[in-house]
N, C-alpha and C positions, 0 to 999 in steps of 0.2 A: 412281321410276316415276310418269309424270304421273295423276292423278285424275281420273277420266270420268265425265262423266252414260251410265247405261244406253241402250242404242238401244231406245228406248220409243214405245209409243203409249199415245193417252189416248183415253177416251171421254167426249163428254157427251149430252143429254139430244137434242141435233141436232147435233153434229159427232164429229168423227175427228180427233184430232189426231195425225200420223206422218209419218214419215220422209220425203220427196221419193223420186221415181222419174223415170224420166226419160219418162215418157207425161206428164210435167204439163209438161215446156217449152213447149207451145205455149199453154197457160194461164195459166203463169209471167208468158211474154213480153206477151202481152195485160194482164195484171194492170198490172204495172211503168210499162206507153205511157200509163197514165192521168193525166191533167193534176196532179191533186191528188199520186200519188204522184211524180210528175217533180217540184212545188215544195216537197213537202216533206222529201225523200229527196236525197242524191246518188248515183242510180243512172244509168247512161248513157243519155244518150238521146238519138238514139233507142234502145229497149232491143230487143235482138232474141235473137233463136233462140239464135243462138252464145254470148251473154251467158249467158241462161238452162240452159244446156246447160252450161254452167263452173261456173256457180253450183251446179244438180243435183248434179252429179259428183265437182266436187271443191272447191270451198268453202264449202257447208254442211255436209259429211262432215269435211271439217278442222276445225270449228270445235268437234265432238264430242271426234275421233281426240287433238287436241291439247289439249283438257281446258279451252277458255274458254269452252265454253257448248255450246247444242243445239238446231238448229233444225228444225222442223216444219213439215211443209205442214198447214191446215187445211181440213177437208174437210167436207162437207153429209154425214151418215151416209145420207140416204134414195137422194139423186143420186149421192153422191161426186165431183160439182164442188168444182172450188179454190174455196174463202173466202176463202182469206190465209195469210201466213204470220205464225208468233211466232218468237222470235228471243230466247234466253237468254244471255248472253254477260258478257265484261268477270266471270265467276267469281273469285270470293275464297274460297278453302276454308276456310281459316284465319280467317276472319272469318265465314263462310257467307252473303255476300253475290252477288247476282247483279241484270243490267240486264236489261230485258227491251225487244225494239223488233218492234214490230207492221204489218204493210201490210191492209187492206183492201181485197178487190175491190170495183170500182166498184157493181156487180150487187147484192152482199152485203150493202152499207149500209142502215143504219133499221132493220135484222133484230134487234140488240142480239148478234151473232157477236162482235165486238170484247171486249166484257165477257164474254161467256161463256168465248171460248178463255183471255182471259187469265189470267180466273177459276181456269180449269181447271187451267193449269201451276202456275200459284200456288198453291193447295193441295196439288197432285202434292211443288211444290219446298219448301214446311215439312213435310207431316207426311210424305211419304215419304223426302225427304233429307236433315230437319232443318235447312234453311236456316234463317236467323233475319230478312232482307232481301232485300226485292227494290225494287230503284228504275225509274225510267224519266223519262225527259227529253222534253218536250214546246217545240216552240217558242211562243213569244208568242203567235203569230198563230193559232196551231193550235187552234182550241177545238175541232175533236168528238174531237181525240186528250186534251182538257183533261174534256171531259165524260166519256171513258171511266173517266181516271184517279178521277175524283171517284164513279162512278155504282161501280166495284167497294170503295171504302174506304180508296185511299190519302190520304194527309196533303201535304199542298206546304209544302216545305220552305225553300222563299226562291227566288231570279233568280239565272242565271248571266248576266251582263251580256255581250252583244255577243258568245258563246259559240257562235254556227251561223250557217250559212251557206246560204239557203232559197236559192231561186229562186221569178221574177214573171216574166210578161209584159209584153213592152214595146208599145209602139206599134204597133213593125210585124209583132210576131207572134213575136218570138223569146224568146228565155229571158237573164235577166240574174239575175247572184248579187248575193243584197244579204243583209247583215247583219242576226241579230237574236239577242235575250234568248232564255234555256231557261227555264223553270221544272223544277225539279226534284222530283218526286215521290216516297215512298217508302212501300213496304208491310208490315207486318208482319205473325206470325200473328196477333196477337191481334185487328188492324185486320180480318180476315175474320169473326169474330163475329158476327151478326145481320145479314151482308150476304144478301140477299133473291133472291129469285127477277129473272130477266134482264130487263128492259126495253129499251125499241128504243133504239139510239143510231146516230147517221150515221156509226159507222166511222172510222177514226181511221190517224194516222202517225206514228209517233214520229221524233223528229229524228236521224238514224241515217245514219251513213257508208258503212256496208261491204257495199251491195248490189251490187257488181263483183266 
């Protein structure tokens, strides 16, 4: 029998971290069409309603059901506007390893929501599931997804060379893939020790395939 993360929610001191519904596709959809998450995601784009409506329904629910991971919408506890989402996946039980990949709404950035939610799973995923790792993969170019990693306690691990594949803007306005380095980061419990109260950071994206 495959092994599941619980259908959980989390709270923090300003968000809601839980499950998708489907009153958030049109928040989804809006989050996704952001420039920043278009070059550093490969999510479709344009990203629309029907994308986000698949994702809702049945490819964030599979990614629990089938035991790789769990993903969450994040949520402002006062407004219950979307923040973002995290994204725990790529699970190793046996090892009790997991990756975590994060989007920030455009809106939400400079708030420090990025460090907090991930904050938040991250301790949920040592002391409540006894994970013993969690990683996340940053591209080169990405520094406020670099700045998150560094502002919650993880450690960088070395370069995956030539490892992802971003998108830029060209000339005339379109989107072209081009290659780059990951840095690879990783968190442990012990690395949460005397990590501190939230500070603002610009929000962040990890370099992440499977938002289709």
């Amino acid at each position: 029998m495959t092994s599941t993360f619980p259908n959980i929610s989390i709270s923090t001191e300003r968000l809601v971290l839980r499950p998708f519904d489907e009153d958030d596709v049109p928040a989804l959809a809006e989050m996704m069409n952001d420039e920043q998450v278009v070059a550093w995601t490969s999510v479709p784009h344009p990203y629309t309603e029907a994308h986000a409506h698949e994702w809702i329904t049945r490819s964030a629910p599979d990614e629990r059901t089938v035991g790789r991971g769990i993903v969450l919408a994040v949520t402002e506890f006062l407004t219950q506007r979307l923040v973002g989402i995290v994204h725990l996946k790529n699970t190793d039980r046996r090892i009790r390893s997991s990756e975590i990949a994060y989007v920030i709404a455009p809106w939400a950035r400079g708030e420090g929501y990025a460090s907090e939610a991930v904050l938040a799973i991250a301790e949920w995923l040592f002391h409540d599931q006894k994970f013993e790792r969690l990683e996340l993969r940053t591209a080169a170019g990405n520094t406020a997804s670099q700045q998150v990693a560094q502002r919650i306690g993880c450690i960088s691990e070395g370069v995956l060379r030539n490892a992802w594949i971003a998108r830029a803007r060209t000339g005339n306005g379109s989107w072209a893939e081009v290659r780059t380095d990951v840095i690879l980061w990783s968190l442990l419990p012990e690395d949460l020790a005397g990590v501190g109260g939230q500070q603002a950071d610009p929000g962040g994206f990890t370099s992440y395939p499977d938002w289709n």
